[in-house]
N, C-alpha and C positions, 0 to 999 in steps of 0.2 A: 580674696576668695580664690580656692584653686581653680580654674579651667576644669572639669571632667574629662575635656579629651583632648587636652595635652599628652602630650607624649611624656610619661613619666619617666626617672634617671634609670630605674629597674630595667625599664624597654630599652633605652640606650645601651645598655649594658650587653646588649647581647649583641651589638652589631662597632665591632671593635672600629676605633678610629683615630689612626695613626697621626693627623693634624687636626687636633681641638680647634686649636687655633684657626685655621683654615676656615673651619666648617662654623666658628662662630663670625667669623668675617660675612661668609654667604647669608648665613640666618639675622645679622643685622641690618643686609643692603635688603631682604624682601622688606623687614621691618620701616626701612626710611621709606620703601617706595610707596609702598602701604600706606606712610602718613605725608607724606607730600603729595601723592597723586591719585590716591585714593586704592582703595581694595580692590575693585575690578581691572585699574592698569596692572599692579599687582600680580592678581590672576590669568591675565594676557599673556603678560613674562613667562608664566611660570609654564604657562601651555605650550609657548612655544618653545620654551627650554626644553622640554619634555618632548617635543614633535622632532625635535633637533637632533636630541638622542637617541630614540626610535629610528629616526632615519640614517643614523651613525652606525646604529650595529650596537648599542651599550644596553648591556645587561640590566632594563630597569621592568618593574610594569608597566604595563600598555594606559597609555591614554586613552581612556575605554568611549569618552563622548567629546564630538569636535563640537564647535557652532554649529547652528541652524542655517547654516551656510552651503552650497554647493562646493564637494570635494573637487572640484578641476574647475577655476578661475575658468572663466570665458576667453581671457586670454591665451590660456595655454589648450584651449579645445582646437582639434587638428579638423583641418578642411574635411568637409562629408564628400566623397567620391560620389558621380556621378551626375543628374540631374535632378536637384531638390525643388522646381517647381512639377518637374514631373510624377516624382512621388508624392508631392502634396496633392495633386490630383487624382491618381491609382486612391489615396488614403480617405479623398471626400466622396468617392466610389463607393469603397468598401463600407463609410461610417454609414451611407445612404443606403443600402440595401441589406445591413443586419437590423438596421434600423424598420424598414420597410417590409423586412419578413417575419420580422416578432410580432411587429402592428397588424399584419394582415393576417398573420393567425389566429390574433386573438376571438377573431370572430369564431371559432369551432370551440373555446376555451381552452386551449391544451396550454398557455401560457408563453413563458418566454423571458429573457433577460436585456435589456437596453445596455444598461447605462455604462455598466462594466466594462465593457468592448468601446463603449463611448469614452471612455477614462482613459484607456489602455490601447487605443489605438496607435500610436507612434512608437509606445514599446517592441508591439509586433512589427508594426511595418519596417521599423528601421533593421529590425531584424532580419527578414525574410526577404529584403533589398540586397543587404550589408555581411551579414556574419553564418544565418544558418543554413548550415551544407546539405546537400539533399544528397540521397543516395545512391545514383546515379552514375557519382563520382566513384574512384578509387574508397577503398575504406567502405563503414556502416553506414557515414553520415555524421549528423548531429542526434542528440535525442531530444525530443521537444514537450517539455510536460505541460500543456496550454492551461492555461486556469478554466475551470469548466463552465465559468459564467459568461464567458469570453467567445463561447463557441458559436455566436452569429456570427463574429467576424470572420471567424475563419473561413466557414462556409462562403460568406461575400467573397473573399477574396479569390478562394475556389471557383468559385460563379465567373467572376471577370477572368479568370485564366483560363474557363472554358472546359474546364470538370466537373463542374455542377450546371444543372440545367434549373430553369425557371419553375420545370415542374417538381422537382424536388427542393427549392428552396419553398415552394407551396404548400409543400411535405413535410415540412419543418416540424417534427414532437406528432408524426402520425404515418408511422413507422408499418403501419399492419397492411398496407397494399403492397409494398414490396418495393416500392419505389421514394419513400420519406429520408427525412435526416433523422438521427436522436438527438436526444434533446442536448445531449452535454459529449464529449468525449468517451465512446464506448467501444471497445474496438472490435467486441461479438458482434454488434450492429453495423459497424462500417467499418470492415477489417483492412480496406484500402487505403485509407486515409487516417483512421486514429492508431495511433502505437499503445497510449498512456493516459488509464482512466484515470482523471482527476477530479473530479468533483464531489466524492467524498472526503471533504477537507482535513489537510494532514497527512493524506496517505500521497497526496502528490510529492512533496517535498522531502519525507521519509524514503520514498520510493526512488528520487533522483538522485538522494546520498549513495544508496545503496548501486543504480544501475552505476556512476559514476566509481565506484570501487570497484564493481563488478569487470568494467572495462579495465581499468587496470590489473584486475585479476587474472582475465583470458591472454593479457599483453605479457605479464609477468610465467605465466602457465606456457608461453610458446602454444598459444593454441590461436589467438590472431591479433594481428599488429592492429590495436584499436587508439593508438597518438592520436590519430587525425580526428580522432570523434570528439565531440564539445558535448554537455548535457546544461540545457539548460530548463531551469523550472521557473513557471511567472505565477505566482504566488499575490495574493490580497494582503493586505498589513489584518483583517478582521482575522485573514483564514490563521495568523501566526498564535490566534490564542489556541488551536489545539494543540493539544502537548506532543503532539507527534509529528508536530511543525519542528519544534527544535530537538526533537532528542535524540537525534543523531550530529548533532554541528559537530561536536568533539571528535568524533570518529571522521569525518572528513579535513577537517584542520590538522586532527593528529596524523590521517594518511598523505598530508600533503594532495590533497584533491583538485588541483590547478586546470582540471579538465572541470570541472564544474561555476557554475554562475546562477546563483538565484538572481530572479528579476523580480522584487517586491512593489505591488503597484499601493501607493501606500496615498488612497483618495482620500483616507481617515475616516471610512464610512466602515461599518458592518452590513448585515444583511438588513438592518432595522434602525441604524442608530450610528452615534460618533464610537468610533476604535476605542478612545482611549477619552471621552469625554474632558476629564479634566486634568489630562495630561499630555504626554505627548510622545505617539508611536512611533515616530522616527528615531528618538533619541534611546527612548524605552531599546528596540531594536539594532541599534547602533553598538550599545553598550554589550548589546547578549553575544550577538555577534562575533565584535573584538573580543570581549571577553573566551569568548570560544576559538579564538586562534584566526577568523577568518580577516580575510581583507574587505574594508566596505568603502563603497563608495556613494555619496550623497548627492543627487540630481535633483534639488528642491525648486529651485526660482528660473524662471525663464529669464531671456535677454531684459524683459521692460527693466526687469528690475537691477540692472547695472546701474544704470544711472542716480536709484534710491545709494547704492551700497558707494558709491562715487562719494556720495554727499555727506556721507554717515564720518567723518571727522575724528568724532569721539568715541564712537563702537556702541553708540545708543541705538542704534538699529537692529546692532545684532545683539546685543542686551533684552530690547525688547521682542526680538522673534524668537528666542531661547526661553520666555516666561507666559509671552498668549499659550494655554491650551486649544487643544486640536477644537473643541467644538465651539471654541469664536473663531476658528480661521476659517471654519466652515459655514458661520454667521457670516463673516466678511463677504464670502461670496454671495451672499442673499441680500448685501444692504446698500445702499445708496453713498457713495462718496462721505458723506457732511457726518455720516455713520462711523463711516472708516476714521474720518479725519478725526472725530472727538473720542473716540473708543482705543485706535488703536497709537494716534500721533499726541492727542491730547492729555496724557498724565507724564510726559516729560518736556522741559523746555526746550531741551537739541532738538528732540522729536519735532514738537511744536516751529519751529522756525523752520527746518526741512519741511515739512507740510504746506510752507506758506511758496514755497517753489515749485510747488504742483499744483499743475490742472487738477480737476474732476475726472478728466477723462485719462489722465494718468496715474493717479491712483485708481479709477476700477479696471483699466489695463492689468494693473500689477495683482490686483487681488482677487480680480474675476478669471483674469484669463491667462497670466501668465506664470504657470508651471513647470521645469525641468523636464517630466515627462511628456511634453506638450510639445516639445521642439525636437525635431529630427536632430537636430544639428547639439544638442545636449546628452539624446542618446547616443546620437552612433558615439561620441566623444568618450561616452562611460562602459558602453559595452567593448569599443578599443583597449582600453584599459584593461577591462578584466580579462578577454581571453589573451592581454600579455602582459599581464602578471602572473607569475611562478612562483610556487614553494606554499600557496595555501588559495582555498577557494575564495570565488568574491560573491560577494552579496551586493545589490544598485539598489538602493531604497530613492527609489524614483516618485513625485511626489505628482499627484494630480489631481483633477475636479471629477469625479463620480458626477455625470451624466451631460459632460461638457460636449460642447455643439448642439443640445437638443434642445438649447434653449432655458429659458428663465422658471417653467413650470418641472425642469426636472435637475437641472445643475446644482445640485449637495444635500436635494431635500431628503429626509432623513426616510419618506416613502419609495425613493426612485427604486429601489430594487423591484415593489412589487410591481409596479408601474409598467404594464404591458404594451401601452402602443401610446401614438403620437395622432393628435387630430392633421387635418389636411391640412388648416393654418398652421399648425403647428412645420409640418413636413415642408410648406412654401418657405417660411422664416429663416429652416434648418438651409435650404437648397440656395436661397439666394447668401446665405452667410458661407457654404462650402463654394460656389457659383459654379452649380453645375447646371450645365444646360438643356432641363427637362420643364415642357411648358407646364401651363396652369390645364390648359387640352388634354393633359397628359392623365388627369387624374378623373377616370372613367367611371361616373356612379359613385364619387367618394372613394374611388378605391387606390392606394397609392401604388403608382407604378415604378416596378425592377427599374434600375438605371445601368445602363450600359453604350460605353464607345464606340461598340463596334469590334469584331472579333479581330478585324488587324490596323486596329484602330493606333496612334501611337504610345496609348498608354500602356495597351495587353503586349504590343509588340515589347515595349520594355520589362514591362513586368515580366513576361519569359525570357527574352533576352537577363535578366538579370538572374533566375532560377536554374537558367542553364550554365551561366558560371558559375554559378554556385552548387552544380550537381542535381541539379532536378528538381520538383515538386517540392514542396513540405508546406504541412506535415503528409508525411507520406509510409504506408507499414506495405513491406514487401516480405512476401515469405521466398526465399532465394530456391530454385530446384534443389534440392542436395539428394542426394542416394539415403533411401532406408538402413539405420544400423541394421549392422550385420546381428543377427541372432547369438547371445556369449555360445559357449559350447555346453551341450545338453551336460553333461558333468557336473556343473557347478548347481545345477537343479536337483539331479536325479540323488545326487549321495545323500540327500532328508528323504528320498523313501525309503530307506534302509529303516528310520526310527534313531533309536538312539541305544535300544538296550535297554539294559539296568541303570545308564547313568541318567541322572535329570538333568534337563535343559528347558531355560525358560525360553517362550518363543522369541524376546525381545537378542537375546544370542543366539537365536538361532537366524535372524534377521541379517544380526553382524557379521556373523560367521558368512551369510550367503552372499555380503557385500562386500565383504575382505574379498572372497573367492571372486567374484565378479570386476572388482575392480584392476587386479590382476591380467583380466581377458585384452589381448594384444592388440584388437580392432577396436573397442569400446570403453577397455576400462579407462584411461585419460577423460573421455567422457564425463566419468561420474563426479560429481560435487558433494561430499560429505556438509551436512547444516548443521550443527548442536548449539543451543544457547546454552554454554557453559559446563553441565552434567554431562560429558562424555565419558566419568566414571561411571556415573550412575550405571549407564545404558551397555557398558562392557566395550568402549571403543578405544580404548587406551593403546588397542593395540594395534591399532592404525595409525597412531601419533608418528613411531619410527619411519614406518614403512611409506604411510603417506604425505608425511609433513602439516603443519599448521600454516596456511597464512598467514605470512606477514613480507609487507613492502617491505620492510626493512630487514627481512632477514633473524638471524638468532646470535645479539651483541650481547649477551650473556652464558654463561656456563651453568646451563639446568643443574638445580638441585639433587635433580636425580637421573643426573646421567651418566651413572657408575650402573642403572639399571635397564634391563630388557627394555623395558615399553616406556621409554624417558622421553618426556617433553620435549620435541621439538619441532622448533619455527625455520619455517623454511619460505622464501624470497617467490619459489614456483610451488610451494606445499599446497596441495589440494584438497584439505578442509577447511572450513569456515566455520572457526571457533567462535562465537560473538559474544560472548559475555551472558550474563545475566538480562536476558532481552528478546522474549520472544517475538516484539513488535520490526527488531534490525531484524532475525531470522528470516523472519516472514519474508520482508523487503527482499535479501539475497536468495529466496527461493526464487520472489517472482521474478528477479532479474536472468536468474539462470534458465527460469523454465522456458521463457520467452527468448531465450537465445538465437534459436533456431529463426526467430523472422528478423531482433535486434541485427544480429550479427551475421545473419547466416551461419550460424556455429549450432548445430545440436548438443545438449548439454544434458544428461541426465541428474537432476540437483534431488538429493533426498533427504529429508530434514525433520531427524527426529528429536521429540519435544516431550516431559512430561503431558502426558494425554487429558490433563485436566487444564493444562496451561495455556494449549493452544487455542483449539477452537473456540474457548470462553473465551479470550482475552482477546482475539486475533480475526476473528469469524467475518468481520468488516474488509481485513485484508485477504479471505479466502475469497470471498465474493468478489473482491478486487482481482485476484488471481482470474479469477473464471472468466470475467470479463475482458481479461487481455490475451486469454487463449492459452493459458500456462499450461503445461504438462509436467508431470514428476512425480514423485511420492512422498507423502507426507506420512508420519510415522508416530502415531500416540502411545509411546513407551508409558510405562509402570502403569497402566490402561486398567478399566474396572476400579468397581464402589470397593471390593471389599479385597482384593490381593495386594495392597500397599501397607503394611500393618503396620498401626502405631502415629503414624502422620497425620490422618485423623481428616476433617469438615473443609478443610479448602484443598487439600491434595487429594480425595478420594473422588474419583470420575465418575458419574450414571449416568452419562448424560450427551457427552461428543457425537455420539454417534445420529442423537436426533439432531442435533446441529449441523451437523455434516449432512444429512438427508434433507436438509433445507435447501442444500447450495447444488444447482442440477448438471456442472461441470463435475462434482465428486463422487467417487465412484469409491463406496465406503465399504470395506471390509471389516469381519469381526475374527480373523482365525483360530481353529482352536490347536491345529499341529504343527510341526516345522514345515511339513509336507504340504500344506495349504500354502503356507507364507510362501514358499517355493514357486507353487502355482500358479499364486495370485501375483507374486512381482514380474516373471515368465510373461505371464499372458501382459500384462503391464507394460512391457517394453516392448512387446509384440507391437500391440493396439497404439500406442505411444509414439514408436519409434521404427516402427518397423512396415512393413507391405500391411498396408489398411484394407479391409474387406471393404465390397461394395456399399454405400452408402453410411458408413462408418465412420463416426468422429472422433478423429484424434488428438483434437484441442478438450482433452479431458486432466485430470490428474486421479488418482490414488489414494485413497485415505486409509491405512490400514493401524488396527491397535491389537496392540502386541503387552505380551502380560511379564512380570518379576516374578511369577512363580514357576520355581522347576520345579518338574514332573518327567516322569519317562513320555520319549516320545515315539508314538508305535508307529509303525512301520505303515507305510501305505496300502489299503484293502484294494484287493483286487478284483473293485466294485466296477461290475460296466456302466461307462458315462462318468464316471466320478471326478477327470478333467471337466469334463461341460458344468457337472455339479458345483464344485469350487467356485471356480466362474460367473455358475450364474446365480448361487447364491442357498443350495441347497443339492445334499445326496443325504442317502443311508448309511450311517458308518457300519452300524452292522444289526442283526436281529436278536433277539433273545436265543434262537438257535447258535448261528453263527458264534454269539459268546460265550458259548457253551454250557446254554441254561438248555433244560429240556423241560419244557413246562406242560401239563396233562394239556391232552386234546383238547376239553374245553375251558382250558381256563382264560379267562380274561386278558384282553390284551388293550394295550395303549402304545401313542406315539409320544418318543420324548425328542423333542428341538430342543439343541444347546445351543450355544455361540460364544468362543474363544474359552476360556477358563470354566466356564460354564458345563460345559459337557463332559469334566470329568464329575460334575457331581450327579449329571444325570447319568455316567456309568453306575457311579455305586450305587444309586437309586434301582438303576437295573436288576441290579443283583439283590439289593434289599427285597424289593418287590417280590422275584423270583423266590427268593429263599422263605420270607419270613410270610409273604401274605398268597403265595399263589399268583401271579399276575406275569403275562410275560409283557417285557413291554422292546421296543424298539428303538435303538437309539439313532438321531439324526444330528448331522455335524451344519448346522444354518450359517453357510460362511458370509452371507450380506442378506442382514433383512431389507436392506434400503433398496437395492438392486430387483429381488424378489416384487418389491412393489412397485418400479417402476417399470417392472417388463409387465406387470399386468395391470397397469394403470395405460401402458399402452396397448394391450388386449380390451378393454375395456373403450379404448378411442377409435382401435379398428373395429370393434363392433359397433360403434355409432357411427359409421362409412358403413356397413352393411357387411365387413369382412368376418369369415369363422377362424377368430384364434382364441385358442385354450391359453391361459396364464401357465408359464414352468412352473411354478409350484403348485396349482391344480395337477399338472402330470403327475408331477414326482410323486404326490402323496396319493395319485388314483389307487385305490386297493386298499391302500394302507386301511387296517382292521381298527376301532375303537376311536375313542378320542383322542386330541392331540394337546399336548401342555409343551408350552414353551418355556424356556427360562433362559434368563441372560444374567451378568454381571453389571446391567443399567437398569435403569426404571420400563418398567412394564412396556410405555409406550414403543420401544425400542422393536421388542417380536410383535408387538399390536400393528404393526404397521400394516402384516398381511394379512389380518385375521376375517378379515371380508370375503377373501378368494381363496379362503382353504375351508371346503365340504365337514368337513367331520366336525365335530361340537369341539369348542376351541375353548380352552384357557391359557394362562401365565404368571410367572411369577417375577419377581425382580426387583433391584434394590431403590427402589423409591422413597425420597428424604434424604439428608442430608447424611454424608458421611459420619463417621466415626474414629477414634483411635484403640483398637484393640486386636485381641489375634484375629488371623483369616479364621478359624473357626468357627470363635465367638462372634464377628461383625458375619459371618452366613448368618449365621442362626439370628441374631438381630433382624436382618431383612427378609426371615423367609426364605432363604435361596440355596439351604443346603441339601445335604442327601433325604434326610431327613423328613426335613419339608418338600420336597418332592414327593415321597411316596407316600406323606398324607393330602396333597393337592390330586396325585392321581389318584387314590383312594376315592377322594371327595367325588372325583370324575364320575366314576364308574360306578359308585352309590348312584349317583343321580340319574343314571339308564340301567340300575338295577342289576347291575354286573357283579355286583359285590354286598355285601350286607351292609346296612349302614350303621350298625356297630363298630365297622370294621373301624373307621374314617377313629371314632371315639377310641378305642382300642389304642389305635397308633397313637395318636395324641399323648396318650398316657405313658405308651412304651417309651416316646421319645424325648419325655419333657416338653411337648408343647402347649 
C-alpha cells in the first residue's frame, strides 16, 4: 500500500540532483538507524543534523521546535555579576510587599493581582539588577513594556528604592485623593514612572515591535543615535492568544530587530485556566517564533533538575517531557510525589528505574519548584544571550509556577488570578520560606505589615548602587525640557484662504497639499512622520514618495517599476514615510511610538496617519485609547470620511459613525471640516497647542482627529467673518446668512438655521437656495467644524455651574439671536450633531445617515438616507409648520415636488 505522504518521484522531480547515488546512500543509513535503534534515535540524528546546518550557514528550513529542554546547558551559563544572595533578598522584599499591598486592599474591594508578579519575579529582577538601562544615562535608555498584571511588583520594588511611600502603596487601585497608584501601567495616571500602557492585552507587544523600529527609524533619519536603547516586552504565554500578540513578528525579523527581546512568562496559566490545556505553549510558541525569523530561547527547568537529565541515558526523559500536556505539568505542581512518580515516571521502564533513584523530596523539588524562570542565575544567562545576539530579535520563553512562593493554596490553581489577598497564616509560611525578618508582633489587628530594610540598609544601598550603573531609575518616563517648535511660516496656511476658484479640490488634498508644504519648513519639517497603511494612492500622496522617501532599513535593492515616472516609488535607508502595508493595527502602533517621542526620546516628532476613516477608529479604537493614555500627540486623519461620498464600495467601507467614536476617547480632539480653509485652521491651531508655547492651564498631551472627504468641490475662499478663527476652533461660526449669499428674502419671511459638518454643508448650501427660491424661507448657513468639542466645552459650563461659576456654553453664544429653528445635518448618523442639542435654545432637529452603508452614486445613497438638498428643505419645512411659520401644506407640497 502506498504511504500518502511519501514523497512522490513527481515532487523529486523538481529538485534536480546531481548524485542519486549519493542521496540514496543517506536515505538508506536514516533507514538502518530507524531499524536497529529505533525511530526516535533516528529522529535525534536527524535533529541534530539539522541544528548543525543552521549553525553552519546552509541554505535549509529552520528547525522550527527543539526539545522541551533549556536552550543554554547549565554548563555553558556564564557567572551572574555581582551579589546573588543579595538580590535574592531585595527579590523576598519585593515578593513580600506586592504581596502585602494587594491583600491589604482588598478590604475597600478595588481588587488586585498576586500571583503574576509572584511567577515573574526573577524575570524582573534579574533585569533591573543586570541589563535595564535607565535614563539617566547617555542615550533614551531602555524601554520597558511591564506586563500589567505584574505591576505590584514594580511598585514594591519602587517602595524599597524609596519613590514610593507607605501611603501610596495603601493607595493602591484608589487613585481619586491625589495621592494612589493605578491599577496597572497608565502613564496619564503616573506619568513619572509608567512609559507603556500594557494591560490591554496585545497591544503591548504590538507596540514594542513598533517602538523598536521606531528607534531604528529616528537612528536611521539622523534625528538621534538610539544604538544604546534595548526594548524590552514581558509578555504572559495566555496574553500570546491575541492576535495582535504576533502580528507583527515578520516585520521585526524581516527589519532585523536585534534591539528588541520579548520576555514570555510562560506559567501555562491564563486568566482562568491552563494556556494550552492539552497541549503545549512553549513549543506551540517556539515554532511561531522561528517560523517568524526570530531567535528563541528556552529557559524551562531549574538547576534541581540536572541531575534528572544526567540520568536520562536513553532520551526517555526528554521523550516524555515533549508528550505531558501543559495542564498535567500544572497537576504536577498540586500533587504529592507517589503522584508524580506513577503518572509522570511510571508508563515507561527507563523512566521507571530513574524514579527508583529519587527521593520524594527530589522529585517535588523538580516539579514543585524548580523552574528556569525561578533562578537568577538562568535568567541573567538568557537575557545575556539575547541582548548579544545580532541580525534578528529574541524571544526567552521562560517557564514558571503562577503564584509560586505564596504557598500551596495559590501555586498553579487554576483561581489564583482572581485571588485577592493571603490570610496572616498564610503571610507567616510566605515570610519564614523567603526568611525575612518581620515578627509575628508585626501583624497589628490582622493587618499585615510593609517590609522594609531600612533606607540605607544594605540591600536599598545596592539596589541603587546597581540602578545607578545602570543609568537611573526604571521604569521611569522623563519628559526632557526641549524648546516649543518653532511656528511653520504663516504661508503654507494662508494660501487655502484664497479658495480654490473654479477648480475642485477635495479636502483630503487639500490636507496633502498642506503637508507637502509643511513638510518642507526648514525648523520643523524633518519633524514630520507621514503614516499610510498602504493607500497612499488613494489619498493623493504619491507625490511625496520622490521628495520624501519610504522607509526602509535597507534601502531601495531594486529598480522601481516606475521609475522612468514623476512620483516613482521610492525606498529610502533615511525616507521619512512609514508605508506599512495593509495594517491598520502596525499604523497605529507607529503613530504611538512617534507621538510619544518627545518623552521616549526626547525628540518631538510630529507623526500624521492617514487611514480610510472607516478603518480606523472601528478597528483600532482599543489602540486610540492606548494612545491617550501614554500622552501621544499628532494627527490622525480619516480619509474617504462619510456614509455617503465613497460611491460604489458600499456597507463596510462607508463611515457614519468615527466620529462618535472618537468622542468617546477624551485625549481626541475630533474635527469634522467642511473647507481647505478649515483644515488649515484646524492643523495650525494643532501644532500650536501640540507643539508649540501652551496657554495657561492647557493640555498638550492631546492628539487630533480630523475627517476629510474624496469629493471635489470648489473651495471658497475664506469669509471675512469676525471670530471665525475662534469658531473653527471651537467648533462652530456662521459661514454666511441668506443676505450675505445673495438671497434677498421679503421682510417677513420665515427664517431658519442650517448646521452642516464637512461634506455636509454643501448640501445645506443648496438647500439655502432652494428654500429661498422655491418656498420663501431665508435660512442661514453654519459651518459645525466639531460637534464633539462644542460639547465638551459646555459639558464643562455645565461643571462650572455646579461650583457656583456663570459660564455660557460657545455654542449658546454663537447661536444667541440666531432667528427660528435650527436643523443639523451631517454625513453620520443623527447622534453625531445630537451631541449638542441640550445647549442650543432654539427648537432643534437633524438629519443623518443612519444604518448601514450602501453601494451606489453620492446622489442616490443622499437621497437613500435623507441627507440631501432635498431633504433638507422638507425637514426645515417640517420645522417651521410646527411653529406655524409656514403652511403645513407646504411640508406635503415638497414631498411631492421632490420625490419623497
Amino acid at each position: 500500500m502506498t504511504d500518502p505522504n511519501a514523497i512522490q518521484p513527481s515532487e523529486l522531480d523538481q529538485l534536480p540532483d546531481r548524485d542519486p547515488e549519493e542521496t540514496a546512500e543517506w536515505q538508506a543509513s536514516l533507514d538502518a538507524v530507524a531499524t536497529a535503534a529505533g525511530p526516535h534515535r533516528a529522529a535525534y540524528l536527524m535533529r541534530r543534523t539539522l541544528e548543525r546546518a543552521e549553525g553552519a550557514g546552509i541554505a535549509l528550513p529552520k528547525l522550527l521546535e527543539t526539545d522541551y529542554v533549556n536552550s543554554i546547558p547549565t554548563a555553558a551559563e556564564p557567572e551572574v555579576p555581582g551579589d546573588e544572595a543579595m538580590e535574592q533578598r531585595i527579590t523576598a522584599w519585593n515578593r513580600w510587599n506586592a504581596a502585602a499591598m494587594v491583600t491589604r486592599g482588598s478590604k475597600y474591594g478595588v481588587g488586585g493581582h498576586i500571583a503574576t508578579f509572584a511567577s515573574a519575579a526573577w524575570l524582573y529582577e534579574t533585569g533591573f539588577n543586570h541589563f535595564f538601562k535607565g535614563k539617566e544615562a547617555d542615550g533614551s535608555g531602555d524601554q520597558l513594556y511591564i506586563q500589567g498584571h505584574a505591576s505590584p511588583g514594580i511598585y514594591a520594588r519602587a517602595f524599597l528604592d524609596g519613590r514610593l511611600t507607605e501611603e501610596q502603596l495603601d493607595n493602591f487601585r484608589r487613585e481619586s485623593g491625589g495621592n494612589g497608584l493605578p491599577s496597572y501601567p497608565h502613564p496619564r495616571r503616573l506619568p513619572w514612572l509608567w512609559e507603556f500602557p500594557t494591560v490591554s492585552m496585545g497591544l503591548g507587544p504590538l507596540s514594542a515591535i513598533y517602538q523598536a523600529r521606531f528607534n531604528r527609524y529616528l537612528t536611521n533619519r539622523g534625528i538621534k543615535d538610539t544604538s544604546a536603547s534595548h526594548v524590552w516586552a514581558f509578555l504572559g504565554d495566555g496574553e500570546m492568544d491575541e492576535p495582535e500578540s504576533t502580528a507583527a513578528l515578520a516585520l521585526a525579523a524581516r527589519e532585523e530587530l536585534d534591539n528588541l527581546t520579548f520576555v514570555i512568562n510562560c506559567n501555562l496559566q491564563r486568566l482562568d485556566g491552563p494556556v494550552r490545556a492539552n497541549f503545549k505553549i512553549v513549543q506551540e510558541l517556539e515554532a511561531q517564533f522561528r517560523g517568524a525569523g526570530w531567535n528563541v530561547i528556552k529557559t524551562l527547568w531549574g538547576t534541581a533538575w540536572d541531575e534528572l537529565f544526567q540520568l536520562d541515558t536513553t532520551g526517555a526523559l526528554v521523550r516524555r517531557l515533549r508528550q505531558v500536556p501543559d495542564a498535567q505539568i500544572q497537576t504536577y505542581q498540586t500533587r504529592d510525589a507517589a503522584y508524580i512518580r506513577q503518572d509522570f515516571f511510571g508508563g515507561d521502564p527507563a523512566l521507571a528505574e530513574m524514579a527508583k533513584l529519587l527521593s520524594d523530596d527530589k522529585i517535588l523539588e523538580c516539579f514543585h519548584l524548580s523552574r528556569g524562570g525561578h533562578e537568577a542565575r538562568k535568567v541573567y544567562a538568557a537575557y545575556k544571550a539575547a541582548v548579544e545576539h545580532k541580525g534578528a530579535p529574541t524571544v526567552i520563553l521562560a517557564q514558571t509556577v503562577k503564584g509560586h512562593t505564596l504557598g500551596e493554596g495559590f501555586a498553579s490553581k487554576n483561581a489564583n488570578h482572581q485571588m485577592k489577598k493571603l490570610t496572616v497564616d498564610e503571610f507567616k509560611n510566605m515570610r519564614d520560606l523567603l526568611g525575612l525578618p518581620i515578627k509575628d508582633s508585626d501583624f497589628v489587628d490582622g493587618v499585615v505589615p510593609y517590609g522594609h530594610p531600612g533606607a540605607d540598609s544594605p540591600e536599598v544601598r545596592y539596589l541603587q548602587e546597581r540602578r545607578a550603573a545602570l543609568g537611573g531609575p526604571a521604569p521611569a518616563r522623563r519628559v526632557h525640557p526641549v524648546a516649543p517648535l518653532p511656528a511653520p511660516a504663516e504661508k503654507a496656511f494662508a494660501s487655502f484662504d484664497k479658495g480654490s476658484g473654479s477648480q475642485n479640490v477635495a479636502t483630503t488634498m487639500a490636507f496633502v497639499r498642506l503637508v507637502k508644504d509643511l513638510v518642507r519648513d526648514k525648523e520643523t519639517g524633518k519633524r514630520w512622520v507621514p503614516i499610510v497603511p498602504d493607500e497612499a494612492r488613494t489619498f493623493g500622496m504619491e507625490s511625496l514618495f520622490p521628495s520624501l522617501g519610504i522607509y526602509s532599513p535597507k534601502g531601495q535593492t531594486y529598480e522601481p517599476v516606475d521609475r522612468d515616472q514623476l512620483m516613482y516609488y521610492k525606498e529610502a535607508r533615511n525616507g521619512q514615510i512609514l508605508n506599512e502595508g495593509i495594517t491598520e493595527a502596525g499604523s497605529m502602533a507607529d503613530f504611538i511610538a512617534a507621538s510619544t517621542s518627545y518623552a521616549t526620546h526626547g525628540e518631538t516628532m510630529i507623526p500624521f496617519y492617514i487611514f480610510y476613516s472607516m478603518f480606523g477608529w472601528q478597528r483600532t479604537a482599543d489602540q486610540m485609547w492606548q494612545l491617550g493614555d501614554q500622552l501621544g500627540r499628532g494627527f490622525l486623519v480619516g480619509a474617504t470620511a462619510g456614509r455617503t461620498t465613497l460611491t460604489g464600495e458600499g456597507l463596510q467601507h462607508a463611515d457614519g459613525h468615527s466620529p462618535v467614536i472618537a468622542a468617546t476617547n477624551p485625549a481626541a480632539l475630533t474635527y469634522d471640516p467642511a473647507f481647505a480653509y478649515e483644515v488649515a485652521a484646524i492643523v495650525k491651531e494643532g501644532l500650536r497647542r501640540m507643539y508649540g508655547e501652551a496657554a495657561p492651564g492647557e493640555d498638550q498631551n492631546v492628539f487630533y482627529y480630523l475627517t476629510v472627504y474624496n469629493e471635489p468641490l470648489p473651495q471658497p475662499a475664506k469669509p471675512s467673518v469676525e471670530g471665525i478663527d475662534e469658531g473653527i476652533v471651537k467648533g462652530l461660526y456662521r459661514f454666511n446668512t441668506a443676505e450675505s449669499a445673495g438671497i434677498t428674502p421679503p421682510a417677513d419671511a420665515p427664517r431658519i438655521q442650517l448646521l452642516g459638518s464637512g461634506t455636509a454643508i454643501h448640501w445645506a448650501l443648496k438647500a439655502q437656495q432652494l428654500l429661498a427660491e422655491e418656498w420663501g424661507v431665508a435660512a442661514d448657513v453654519w459651518s459645525a467644524t466639531s460637534w464633539s468639542e462644542l460639547r465638551r466645552d459646555a459639558l464643562e459650563a455645565d461643571e462650572a455651574g455646579l461650583r457656583g461659576e456663570e459660564r455660557v456654553p460657545f455654542v449658546r453664544q454663537a447661536l444667541q439671536g440666531a432667528e427660528g429653528p435650527v436643523l443639523a445635518v451631517s454625513d453620520y448618523m443623527r447622534q453625531v450633531p445630537d451631541q449638542i442639542a441640550q445647549w442650543v435654545e432654539q427648537d432643534w432637529s437633524s438629519l443623518g445617515a443612519d444604518g448601514f452603508g450602501l453601494s451606489d452614486t453620492r446622489e442616490a445613497a443622499r437621497r437613500h438616507f435623507g441627507v440631501d438638498a432635498e431633504s433638507i428643505v422638507v425637514a426645515a419645512l417640517a420645522q417651521l409648520a410646527k411653529r406655524g411659520e409656514v403652511k403645513a401644506t407646504a411640508v406635503k407640497e415638497a414631498r411631492a415636488k421632490y420625490g419623497l
